[in-house]
N, C-alpha and C positions, 0 to 999 in steps of 0.2 A: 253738034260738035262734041268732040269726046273734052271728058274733062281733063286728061294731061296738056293741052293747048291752052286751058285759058290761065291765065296772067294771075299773079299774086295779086292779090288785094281785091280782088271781085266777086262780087256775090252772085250765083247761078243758082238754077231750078236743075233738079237731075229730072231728064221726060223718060228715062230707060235704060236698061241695062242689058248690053250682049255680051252676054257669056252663060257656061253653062249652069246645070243646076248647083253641083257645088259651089261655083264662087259666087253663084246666084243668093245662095243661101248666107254665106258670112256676110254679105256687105248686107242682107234685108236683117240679121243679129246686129248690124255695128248702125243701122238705124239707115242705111244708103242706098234710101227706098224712093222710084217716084214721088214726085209733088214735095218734094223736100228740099230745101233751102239752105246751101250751106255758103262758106265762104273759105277763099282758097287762101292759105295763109303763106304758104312755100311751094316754088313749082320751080324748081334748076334742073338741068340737062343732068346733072349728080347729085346723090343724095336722096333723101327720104321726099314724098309728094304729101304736105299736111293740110287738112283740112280741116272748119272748124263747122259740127255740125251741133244746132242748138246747147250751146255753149262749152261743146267738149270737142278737145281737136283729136284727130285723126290721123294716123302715120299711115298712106297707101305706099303701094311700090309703082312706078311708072306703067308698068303693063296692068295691073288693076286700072288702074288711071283710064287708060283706052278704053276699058270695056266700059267706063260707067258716059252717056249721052246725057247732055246736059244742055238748055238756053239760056 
């Protein structure tokens, strides 16, 4: 499931990322890489999508959000 769908307050595994190589590239620099553990701090239909990945949060935009597959 992509991660713009899951719920504030849950912690998810990213299993993959679809999108190209550039934005492949910034989220594998911002650490939002398979097998990684993060926890969804804000996720509203407006506004910034935060995340929090081993202890530092994260500002996505909704469309990054879709690309990154998560369980």
């Amino acid at each position: 499931m992509p991660l713009a769908f899951v719920e504030a307050g849950r912690r998810v595994h990213i299993v993959g990322v679809s999108a190209g190589q550039g934005l492949q590239g910034r989220l594998e620099a911002m650490g939002l890489v398979p097998g990684t553990e993060i926890d969804v701090i804000m996720n509203t239909s407006r506004g910034p999508f935060i995340v929090s990945i081993k202890g530092c949060r994260i500002i996505l935009g909704h469309g990054m959000a879709h690309k990154i597959i998560v369980a």
